[in-house]
PDB file with SEQRES, HELIX, SHEET and CRYST1 records, atoms N, CA, C and O in Angstrom:
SEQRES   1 A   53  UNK UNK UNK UNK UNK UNK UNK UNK UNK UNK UNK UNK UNK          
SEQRES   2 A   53  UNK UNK UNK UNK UNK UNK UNK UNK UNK UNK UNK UNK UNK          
SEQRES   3 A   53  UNK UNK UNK UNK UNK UNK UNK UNK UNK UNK UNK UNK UNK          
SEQRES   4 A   53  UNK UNK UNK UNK UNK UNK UNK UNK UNK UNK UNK UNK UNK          
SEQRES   5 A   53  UNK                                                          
HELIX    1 AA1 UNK A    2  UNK A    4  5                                   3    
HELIX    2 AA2 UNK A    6  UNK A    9  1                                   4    
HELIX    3 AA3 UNK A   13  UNK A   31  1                                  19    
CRYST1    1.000    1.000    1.000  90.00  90.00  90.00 P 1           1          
ATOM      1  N   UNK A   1      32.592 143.012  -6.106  1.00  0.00           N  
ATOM      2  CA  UNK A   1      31.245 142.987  -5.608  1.00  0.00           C  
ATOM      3  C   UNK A   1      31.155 143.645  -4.223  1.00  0.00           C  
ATOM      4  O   UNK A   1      30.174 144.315  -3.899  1.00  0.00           O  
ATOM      5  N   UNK A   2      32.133 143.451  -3.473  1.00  0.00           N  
ATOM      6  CA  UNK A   2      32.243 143.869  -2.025  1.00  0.00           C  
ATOM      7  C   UNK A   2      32.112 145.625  -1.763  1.00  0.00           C  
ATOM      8  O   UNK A   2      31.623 146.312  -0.866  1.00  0.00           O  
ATOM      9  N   UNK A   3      32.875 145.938  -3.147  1.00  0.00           N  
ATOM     10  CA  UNK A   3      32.624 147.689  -3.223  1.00  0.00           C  
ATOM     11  C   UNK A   3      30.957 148.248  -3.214  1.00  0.00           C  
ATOM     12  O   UNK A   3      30.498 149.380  -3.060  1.00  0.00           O  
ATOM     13  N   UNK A   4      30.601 147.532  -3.341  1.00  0.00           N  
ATOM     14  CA  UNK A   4      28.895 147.637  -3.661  1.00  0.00           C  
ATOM     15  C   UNK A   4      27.901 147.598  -2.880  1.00  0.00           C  
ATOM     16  O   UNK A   4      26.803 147.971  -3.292  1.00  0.00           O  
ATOM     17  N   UNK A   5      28.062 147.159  -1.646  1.00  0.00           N  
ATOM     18  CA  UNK A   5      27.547 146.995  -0.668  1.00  0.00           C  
ATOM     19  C   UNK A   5      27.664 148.490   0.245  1.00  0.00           C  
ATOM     20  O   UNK A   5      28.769 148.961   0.516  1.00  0.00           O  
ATOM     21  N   UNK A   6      26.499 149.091   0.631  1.00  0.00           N  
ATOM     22  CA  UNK A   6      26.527 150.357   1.117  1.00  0.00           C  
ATOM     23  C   UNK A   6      27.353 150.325   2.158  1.00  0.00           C  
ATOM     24  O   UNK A   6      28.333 151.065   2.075  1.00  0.00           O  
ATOM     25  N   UNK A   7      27.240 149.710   3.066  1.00  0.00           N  
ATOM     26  CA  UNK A   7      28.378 149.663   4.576  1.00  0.00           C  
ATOM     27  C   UNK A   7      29.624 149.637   4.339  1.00  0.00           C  
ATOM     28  O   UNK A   7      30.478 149.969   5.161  1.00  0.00           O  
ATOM     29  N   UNK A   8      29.858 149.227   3.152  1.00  0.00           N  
ATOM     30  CA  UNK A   8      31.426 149.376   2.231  1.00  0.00           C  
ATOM     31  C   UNK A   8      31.562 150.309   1.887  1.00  0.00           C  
ATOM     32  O   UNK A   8      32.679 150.822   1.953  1.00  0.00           O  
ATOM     33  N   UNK A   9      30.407 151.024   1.313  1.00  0.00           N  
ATOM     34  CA  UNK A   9      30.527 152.311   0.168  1.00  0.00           C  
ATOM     35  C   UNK A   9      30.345 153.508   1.882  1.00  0.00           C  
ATOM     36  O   UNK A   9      30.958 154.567   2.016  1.00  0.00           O  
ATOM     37  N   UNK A  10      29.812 153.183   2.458  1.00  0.00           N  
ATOM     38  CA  UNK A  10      29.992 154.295   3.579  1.00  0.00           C  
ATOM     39  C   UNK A  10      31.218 154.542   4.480  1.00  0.00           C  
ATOM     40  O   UNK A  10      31.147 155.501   5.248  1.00  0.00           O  
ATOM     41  N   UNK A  11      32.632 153.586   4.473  1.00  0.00           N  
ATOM     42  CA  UNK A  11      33.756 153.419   4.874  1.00  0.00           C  
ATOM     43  C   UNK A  11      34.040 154.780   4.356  1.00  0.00           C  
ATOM     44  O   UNK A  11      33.220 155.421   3.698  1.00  0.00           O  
ATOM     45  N   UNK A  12      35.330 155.240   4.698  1.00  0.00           N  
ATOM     46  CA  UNK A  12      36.075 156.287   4.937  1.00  0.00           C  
ATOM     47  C   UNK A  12      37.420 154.971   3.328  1.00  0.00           C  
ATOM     48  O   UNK A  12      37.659 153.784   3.107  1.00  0.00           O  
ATOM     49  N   UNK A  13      37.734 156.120   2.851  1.00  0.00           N  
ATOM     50  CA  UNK A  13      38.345 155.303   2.168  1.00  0.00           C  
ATOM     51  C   UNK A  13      39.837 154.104   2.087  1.00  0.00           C  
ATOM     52  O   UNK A  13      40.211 153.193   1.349  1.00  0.00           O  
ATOM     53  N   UNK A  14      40.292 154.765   3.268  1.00  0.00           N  
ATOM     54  CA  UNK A  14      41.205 153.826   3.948  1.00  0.00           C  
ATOM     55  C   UNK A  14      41.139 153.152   4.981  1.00  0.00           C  
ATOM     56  O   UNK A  14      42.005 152.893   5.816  1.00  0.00           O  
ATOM     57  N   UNK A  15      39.917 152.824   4.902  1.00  0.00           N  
ATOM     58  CA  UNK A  15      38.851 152.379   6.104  1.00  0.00           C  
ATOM     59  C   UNK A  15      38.849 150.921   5.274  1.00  0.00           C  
ATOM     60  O   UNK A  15      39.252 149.772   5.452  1.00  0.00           O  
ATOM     61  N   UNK A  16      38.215 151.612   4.364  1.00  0.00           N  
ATOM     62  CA  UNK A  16      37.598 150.352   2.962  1.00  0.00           C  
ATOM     63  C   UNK A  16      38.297 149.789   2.357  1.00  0.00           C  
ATOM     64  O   UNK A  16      38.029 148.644   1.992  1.00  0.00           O  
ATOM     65  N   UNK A  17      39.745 150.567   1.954  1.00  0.00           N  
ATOM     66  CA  UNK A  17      40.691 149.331   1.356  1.00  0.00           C  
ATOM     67  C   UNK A  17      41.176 148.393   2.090  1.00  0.00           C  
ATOM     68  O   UNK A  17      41.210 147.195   1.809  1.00  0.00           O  
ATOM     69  N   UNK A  18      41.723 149.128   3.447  1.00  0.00           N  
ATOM     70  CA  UNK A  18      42.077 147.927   4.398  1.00  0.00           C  
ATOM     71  C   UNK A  18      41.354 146.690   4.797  1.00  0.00           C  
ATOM     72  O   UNK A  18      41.917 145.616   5.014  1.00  0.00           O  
ATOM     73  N   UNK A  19      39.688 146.966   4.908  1.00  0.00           N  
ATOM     74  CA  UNK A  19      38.536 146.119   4.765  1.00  0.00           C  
ATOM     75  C   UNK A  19      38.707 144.726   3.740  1.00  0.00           C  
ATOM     76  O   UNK A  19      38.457 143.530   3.895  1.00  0.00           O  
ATOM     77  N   UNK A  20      39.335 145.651   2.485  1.00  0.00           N  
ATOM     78  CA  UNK A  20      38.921 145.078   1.138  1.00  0.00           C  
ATOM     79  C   UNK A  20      40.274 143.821   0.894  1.00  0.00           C  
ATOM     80  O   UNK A  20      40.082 142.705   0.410  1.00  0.00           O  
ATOM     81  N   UNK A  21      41.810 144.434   1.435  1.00  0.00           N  
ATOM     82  CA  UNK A  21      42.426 143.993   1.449  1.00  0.00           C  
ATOM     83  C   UNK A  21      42.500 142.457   2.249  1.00  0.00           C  
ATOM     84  O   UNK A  21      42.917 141.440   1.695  1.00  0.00           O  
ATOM     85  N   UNK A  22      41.938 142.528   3.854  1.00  0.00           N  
ATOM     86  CA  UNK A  22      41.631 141.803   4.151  1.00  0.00           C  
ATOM     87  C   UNK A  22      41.132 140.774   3.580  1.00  0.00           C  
ATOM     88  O   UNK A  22      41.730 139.780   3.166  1.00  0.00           O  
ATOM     89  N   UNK A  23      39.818 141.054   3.550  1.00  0.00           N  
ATOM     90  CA  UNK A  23      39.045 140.166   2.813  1.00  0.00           C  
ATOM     91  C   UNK A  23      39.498 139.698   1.724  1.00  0.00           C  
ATOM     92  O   UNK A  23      38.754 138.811   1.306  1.00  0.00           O  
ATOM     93  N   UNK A  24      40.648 139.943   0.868  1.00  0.00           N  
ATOM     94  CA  UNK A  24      40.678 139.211  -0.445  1.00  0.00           C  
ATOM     95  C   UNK A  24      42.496 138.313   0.248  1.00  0.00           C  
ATOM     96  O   UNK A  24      42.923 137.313  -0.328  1.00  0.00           O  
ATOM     97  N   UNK A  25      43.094 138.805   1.212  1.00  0.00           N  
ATOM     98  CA  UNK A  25      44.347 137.714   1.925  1.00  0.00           C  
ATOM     99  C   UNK A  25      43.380 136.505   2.718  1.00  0.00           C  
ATOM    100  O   UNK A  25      44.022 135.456   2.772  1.00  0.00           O  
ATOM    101  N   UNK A  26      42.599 136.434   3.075  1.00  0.00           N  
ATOM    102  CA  UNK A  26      41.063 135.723   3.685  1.00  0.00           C  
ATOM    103  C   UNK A  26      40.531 135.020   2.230  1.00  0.00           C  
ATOM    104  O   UNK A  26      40.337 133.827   2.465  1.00  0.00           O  
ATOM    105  N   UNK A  27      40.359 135.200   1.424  1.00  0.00           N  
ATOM    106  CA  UNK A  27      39.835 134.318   0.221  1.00  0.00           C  
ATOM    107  C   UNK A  27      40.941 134.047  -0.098  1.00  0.00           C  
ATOM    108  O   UNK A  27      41.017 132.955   0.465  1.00  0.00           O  
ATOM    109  N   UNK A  28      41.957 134.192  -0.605  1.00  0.00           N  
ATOM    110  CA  UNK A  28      43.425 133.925  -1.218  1.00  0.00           C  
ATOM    111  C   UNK A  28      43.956 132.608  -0.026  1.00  0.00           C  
ATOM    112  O   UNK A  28      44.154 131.451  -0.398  1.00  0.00           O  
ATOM    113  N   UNK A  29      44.076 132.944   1.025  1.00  0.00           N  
ATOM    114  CA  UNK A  29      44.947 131.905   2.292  1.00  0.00           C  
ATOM    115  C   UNK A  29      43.982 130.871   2.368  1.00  0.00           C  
ATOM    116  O   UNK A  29      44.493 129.758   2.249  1.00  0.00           O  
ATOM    117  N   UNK A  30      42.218 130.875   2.598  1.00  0.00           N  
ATOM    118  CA  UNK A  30      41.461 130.043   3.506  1.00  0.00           C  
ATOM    119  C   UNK A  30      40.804 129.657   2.288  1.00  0.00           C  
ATOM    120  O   UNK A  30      39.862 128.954   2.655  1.00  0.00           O  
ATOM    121  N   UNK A  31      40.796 129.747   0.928  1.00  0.00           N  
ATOM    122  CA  UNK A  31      39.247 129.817   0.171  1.00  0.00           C  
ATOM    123  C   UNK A  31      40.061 128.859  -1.274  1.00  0.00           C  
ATOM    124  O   UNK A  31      39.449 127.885  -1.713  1.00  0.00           O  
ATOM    125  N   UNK A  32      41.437 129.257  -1.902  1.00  0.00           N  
ATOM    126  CA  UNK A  32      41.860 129.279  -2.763  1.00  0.00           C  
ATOM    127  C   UNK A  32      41.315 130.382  -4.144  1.00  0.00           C  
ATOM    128  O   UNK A  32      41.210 130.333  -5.370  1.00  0.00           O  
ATOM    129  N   UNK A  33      41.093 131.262  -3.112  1.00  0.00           N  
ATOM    130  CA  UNK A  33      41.328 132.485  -4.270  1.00  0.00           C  
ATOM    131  C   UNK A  33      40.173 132.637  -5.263  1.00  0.00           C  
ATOM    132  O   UNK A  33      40.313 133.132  -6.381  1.00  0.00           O  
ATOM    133  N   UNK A  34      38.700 132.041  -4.629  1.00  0.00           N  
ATOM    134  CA  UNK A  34      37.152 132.162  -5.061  1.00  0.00           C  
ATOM    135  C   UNK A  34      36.535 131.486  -3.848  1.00  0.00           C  
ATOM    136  O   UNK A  34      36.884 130.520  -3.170  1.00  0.00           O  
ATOM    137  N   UNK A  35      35.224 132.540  -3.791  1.00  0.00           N  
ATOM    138  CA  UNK A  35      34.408 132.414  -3.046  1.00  0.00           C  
ATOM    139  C   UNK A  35      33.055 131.997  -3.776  1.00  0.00           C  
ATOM    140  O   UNK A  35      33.127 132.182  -4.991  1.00  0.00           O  
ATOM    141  N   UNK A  36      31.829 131.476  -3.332  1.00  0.00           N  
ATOM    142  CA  UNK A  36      30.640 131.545  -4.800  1.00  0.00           C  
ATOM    143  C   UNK A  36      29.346 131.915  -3.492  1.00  0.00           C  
ATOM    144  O   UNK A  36      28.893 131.443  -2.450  1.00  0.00           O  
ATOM    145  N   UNK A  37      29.235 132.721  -4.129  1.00  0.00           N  
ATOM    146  CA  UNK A  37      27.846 133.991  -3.352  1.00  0.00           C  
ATOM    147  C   UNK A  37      26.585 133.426  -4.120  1.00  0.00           C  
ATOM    148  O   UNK A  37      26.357 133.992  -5.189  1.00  0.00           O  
ATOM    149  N   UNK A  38      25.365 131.974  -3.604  1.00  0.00           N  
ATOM    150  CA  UNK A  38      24.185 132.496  -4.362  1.00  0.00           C  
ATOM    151  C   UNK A  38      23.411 132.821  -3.728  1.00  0.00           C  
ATOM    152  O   UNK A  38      23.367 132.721  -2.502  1.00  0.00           O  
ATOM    153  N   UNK A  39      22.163 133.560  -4.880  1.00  0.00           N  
ATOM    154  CA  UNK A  39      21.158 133.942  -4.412  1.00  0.00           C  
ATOM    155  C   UNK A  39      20.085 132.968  -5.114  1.00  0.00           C  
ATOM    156  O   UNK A  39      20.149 132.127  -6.011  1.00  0.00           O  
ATOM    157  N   UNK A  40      18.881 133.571  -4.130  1.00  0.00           N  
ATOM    158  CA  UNK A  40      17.402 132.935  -4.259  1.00  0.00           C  
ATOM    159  C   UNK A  40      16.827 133.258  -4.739  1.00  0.00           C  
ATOM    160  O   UNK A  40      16.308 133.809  -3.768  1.00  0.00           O  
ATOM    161  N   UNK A  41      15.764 133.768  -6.106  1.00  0.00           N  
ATOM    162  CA  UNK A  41      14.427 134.469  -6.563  1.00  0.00           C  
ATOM    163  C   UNK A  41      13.677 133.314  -6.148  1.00  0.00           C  
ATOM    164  O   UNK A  41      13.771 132.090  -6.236  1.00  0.00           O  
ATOM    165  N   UNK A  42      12.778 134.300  -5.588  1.00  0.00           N  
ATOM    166  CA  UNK A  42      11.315 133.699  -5.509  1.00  0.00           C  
ATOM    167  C   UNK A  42       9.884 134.456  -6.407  1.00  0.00           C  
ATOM    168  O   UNK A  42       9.374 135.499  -5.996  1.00  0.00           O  
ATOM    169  N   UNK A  43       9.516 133.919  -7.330  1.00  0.00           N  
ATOM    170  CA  UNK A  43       8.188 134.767  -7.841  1.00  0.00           C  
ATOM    171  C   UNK A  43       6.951 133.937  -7.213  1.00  0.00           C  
ATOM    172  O   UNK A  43       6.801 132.719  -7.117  1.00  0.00           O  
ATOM    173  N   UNK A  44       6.072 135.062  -6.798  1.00  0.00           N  
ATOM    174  CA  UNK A  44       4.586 134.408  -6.005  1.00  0.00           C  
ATOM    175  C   UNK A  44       3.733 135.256  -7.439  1.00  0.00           C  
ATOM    176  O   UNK A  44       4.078 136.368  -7.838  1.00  0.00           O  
ATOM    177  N   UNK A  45       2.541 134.405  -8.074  1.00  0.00           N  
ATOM    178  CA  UNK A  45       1.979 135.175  -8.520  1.00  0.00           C  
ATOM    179  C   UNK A  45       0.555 134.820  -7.953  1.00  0.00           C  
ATOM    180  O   UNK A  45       0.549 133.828  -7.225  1.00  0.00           O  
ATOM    181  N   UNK A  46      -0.564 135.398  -8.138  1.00  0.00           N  
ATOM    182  CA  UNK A  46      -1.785 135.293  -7.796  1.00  0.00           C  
ATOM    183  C   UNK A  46      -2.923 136.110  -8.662  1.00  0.00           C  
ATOM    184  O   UNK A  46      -2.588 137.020  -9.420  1.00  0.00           O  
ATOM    185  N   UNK A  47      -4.307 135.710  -8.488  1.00  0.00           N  
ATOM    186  CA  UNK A  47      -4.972 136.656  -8.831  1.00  0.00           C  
ATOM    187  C   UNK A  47      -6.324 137.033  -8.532  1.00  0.00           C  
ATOM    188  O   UNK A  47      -7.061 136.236  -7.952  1.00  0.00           O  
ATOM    189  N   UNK A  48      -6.725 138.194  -8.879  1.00  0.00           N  
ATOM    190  CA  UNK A  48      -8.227 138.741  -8.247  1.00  0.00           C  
ATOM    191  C   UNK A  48      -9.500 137.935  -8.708  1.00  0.00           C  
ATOM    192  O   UNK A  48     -10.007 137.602  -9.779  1.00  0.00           O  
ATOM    193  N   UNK A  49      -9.776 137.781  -7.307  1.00  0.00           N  
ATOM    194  CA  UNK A  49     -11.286 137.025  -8.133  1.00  0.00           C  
ATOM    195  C   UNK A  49     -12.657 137.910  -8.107  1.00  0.00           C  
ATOM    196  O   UNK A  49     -13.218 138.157  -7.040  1.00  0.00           O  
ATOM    197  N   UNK A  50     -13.089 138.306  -9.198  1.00  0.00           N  
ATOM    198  CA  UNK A  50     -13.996 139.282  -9.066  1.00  0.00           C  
ATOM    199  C   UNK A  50     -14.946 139.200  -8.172  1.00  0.00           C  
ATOM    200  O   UNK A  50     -15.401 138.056  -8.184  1.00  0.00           O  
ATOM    201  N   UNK A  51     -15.511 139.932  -7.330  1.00  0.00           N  
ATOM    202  CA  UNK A  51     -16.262 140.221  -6.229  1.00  0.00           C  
ATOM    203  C   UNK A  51     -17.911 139.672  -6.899  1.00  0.00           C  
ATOM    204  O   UNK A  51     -18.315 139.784  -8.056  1.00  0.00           O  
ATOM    205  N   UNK A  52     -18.577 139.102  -5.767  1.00  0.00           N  
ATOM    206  CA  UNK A  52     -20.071 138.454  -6.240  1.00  0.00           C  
ATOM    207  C   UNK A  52     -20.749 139.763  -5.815  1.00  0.00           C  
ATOM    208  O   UNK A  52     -20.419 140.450  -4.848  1.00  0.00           O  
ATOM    209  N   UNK A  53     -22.070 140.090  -6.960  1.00  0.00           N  
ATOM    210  CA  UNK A  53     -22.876 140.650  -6.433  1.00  0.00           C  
ATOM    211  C   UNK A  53     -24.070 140.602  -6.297  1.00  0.00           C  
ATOM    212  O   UNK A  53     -24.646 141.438  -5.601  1.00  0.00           O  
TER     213      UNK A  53                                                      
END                                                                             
């Protein structure tokens, strides 16, 4: 997932593995080897109320 992120994808490529490497001796030592990323949807819906004339 981490490759995916543009500031990742804009690394120089041995920029980015070393990045990548990190980060996965950092989940492996401190985490046990999973991290859990969520996200939020929010849907707003609404609607037009026809104009009086």
């Amino acid at each position: 997932m981490l490759r995916t992120y543009s500031g990742h994808r804009a690394l120089p490529p041995q920029a980015r593995e070393g990045l990548l490497e990190c980060i996965a001796r950092l989940i492996e030592g401190r985490y046990g080897g999973r991290v859990t990323k969520r996200y939020l949807t929010e849907l707003r819906v609404s609607r037009t109320v026809p104009a009086l004339r």
